[in-house]
N, C-alpha and C positions, 0 to 999 in steps of 0.2 A: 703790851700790845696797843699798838696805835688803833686811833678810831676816826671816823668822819660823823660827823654832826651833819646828819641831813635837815632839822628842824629842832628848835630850842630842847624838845623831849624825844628826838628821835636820833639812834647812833647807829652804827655798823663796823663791825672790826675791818681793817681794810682787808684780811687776808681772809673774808670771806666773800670781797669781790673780784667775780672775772674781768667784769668791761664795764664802758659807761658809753650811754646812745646821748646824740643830744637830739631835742626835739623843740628846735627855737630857742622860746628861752627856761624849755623845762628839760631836765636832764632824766634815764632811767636808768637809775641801775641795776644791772642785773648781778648777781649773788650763786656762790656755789651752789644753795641749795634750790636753786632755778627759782626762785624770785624774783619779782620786780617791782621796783621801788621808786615812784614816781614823784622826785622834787624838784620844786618852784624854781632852779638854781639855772642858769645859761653853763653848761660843760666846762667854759674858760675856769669862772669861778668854783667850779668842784675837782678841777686840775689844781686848781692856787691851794684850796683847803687842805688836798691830799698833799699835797706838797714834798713828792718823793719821784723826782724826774727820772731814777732808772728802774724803780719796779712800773709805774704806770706811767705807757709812752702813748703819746697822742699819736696815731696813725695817719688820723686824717681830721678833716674837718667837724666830723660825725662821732670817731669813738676813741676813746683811750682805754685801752687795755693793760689789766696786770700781766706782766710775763711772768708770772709765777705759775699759770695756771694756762701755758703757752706750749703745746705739744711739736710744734713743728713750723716749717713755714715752706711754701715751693712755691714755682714760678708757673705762672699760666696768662697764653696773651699777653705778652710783654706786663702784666700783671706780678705782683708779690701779694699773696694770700698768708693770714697766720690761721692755723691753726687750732683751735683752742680743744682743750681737754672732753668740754662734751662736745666735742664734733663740729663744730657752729666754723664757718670760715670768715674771713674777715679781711677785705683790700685794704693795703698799706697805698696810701697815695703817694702820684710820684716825689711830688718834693719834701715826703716825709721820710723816704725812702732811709737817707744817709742819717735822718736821727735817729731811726730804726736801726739798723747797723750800728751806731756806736752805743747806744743804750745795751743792745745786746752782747759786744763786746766787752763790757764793762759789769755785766752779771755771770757770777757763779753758775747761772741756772745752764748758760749760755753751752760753757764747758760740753755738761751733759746732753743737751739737744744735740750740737755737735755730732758727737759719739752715738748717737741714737740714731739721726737721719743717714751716717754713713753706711748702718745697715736697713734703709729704707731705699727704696728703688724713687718711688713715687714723688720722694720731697727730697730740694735738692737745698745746699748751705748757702750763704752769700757768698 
């Protein structure tokens, strides 16, 4: 199981992160088990660490998210929202749009969301 070194004695398996905020040049991570994890790091460089461009896709200039833990995603105001498992929503920006789309084409999880929103009225596919 892969890990992120948040600090020379501090680790996290990545598949117990949902998302990453950035805030300047400190990053939070937030964690399945609704933690938050606040390091010294600017987002770019905790994107380069994780270094796995199709589970954790940068949406926007603010967060990158694992789509592991990605329940859906629909359109609102020319807006594209994800969905995330505990409920939390999250704008994909526009010109993130299309590496959002191929990232997700390119995951297995993909498949399954898919199949899932078609019986969902509410969230519509790409």
């Amino acid at each position: 199981m892969k890990k992120l070194y948040l600090t020379k004695s501090s680790q996290i398996a990545l598949n117990e992160i949902l998302y990453l905020k950035s805030d300047e040049n400190y990053t939070t991570v937030h964690t399945t088990n609704q933690e938050r994890l606040l390091v010294a790091r600017t987002l770019r460089v905790m994107q380069e660490r994780i270094n796995d461009e199709f589970t954790f896709i940068r949406i926007s200039n603010n967060h990158v998210v694992n789509i592991h833990f990605m329940n859906g995603w629909r359109k609102e105001d020319k807006k594209l929202l994800i969905i995330l498992e505990d409920g939390q929503e999250l704008i994909v920006s526009r010109r993130r749009i299309s590496d959002f789309r191929e990232a997700i084409r390119k995951t297995p999880k993909a498949i399954l969301l898919k199949k899932k929103q078609s019986q969902v009225k509410n969230i519509k596919t790409l």
